[in-house]
C-alpha positions as a printed Julia matrix, in Angstrom:
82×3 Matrix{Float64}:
 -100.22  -142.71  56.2
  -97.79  -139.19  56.01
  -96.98  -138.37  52.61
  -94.76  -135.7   52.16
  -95.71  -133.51  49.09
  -93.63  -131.59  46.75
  -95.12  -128.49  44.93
  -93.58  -127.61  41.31
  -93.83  -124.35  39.5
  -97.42  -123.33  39.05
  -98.39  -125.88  42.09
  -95.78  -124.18  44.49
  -96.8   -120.48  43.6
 -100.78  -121.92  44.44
 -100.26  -123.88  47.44
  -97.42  -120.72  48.62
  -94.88  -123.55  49.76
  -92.59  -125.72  48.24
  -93.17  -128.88  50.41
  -96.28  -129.81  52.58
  -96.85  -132.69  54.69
  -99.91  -134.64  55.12
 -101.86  -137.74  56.59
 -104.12  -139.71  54.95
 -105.47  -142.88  55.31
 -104.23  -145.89  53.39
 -106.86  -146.18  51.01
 -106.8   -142.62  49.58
 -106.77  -142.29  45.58
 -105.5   -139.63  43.75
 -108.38  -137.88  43.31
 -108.95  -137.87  47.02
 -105.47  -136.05  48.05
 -106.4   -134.0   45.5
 -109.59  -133.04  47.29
 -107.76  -132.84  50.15
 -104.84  -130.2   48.89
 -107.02  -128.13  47.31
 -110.63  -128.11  50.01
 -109.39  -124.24  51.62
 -106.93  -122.87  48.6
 -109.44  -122.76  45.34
 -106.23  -121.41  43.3
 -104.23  -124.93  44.15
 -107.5   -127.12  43.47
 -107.78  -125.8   39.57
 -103.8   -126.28  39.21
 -104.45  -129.4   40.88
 -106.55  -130.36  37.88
 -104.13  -129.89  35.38
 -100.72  -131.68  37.07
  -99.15  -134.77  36.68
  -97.92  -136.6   39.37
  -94.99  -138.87  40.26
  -95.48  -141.6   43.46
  -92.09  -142.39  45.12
  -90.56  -141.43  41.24
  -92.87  -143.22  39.65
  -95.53  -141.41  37.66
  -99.15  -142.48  38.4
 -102.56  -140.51  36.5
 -105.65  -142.66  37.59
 -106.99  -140.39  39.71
 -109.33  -143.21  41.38
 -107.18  -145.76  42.21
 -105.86  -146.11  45.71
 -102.49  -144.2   45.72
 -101.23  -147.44  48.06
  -98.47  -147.01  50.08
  -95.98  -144.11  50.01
  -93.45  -141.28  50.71
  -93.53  -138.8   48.52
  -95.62  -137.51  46.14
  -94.37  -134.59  43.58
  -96.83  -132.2   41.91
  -96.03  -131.49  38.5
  -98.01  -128.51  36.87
  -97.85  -128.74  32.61
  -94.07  -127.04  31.98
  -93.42  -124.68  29.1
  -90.97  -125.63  26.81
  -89.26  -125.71  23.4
């Protein structure tokens, strides 16, 4: 599967690129593509640790499910705010 991943804020400045694209197999959790994003950029692997994500707009956290089938997956680092 080709997901096509969208770096936020703290997750863009890491990964030094707003968009990345990236096959996987079918069965890959959360946890997994995380693994994955962050196995040669340490920086990106501790942001990883602290994001949210949304799949295809929809916001998903277990990171041991299966992700299942989809696009796009956005990386959303914990925003500042008031």
């Amino acid at each position: 599967m080709r997901i096509t991943i969208r770096f936020f804020a703290a997750a863009r400045a890491a990964a030094g690129t707003e968009t990345s694209i990236v096959d996987v197999t079918d069965d890959i959790t959360l946890g997994g593509l995380e693994s994955v994003l962050g196995a040669d950029n340490p920086e990106l692997a501790r942001v990883l640790e602290r994001c949210s994500y949304l799949r295809d707009s929809i916001a998903v956290c277990d990171r041991l499910a299966p992700l299942g089938s989809c696009a796009t997956l956005d990386v959303l680092p914990p925003f500042a705010g008031g």
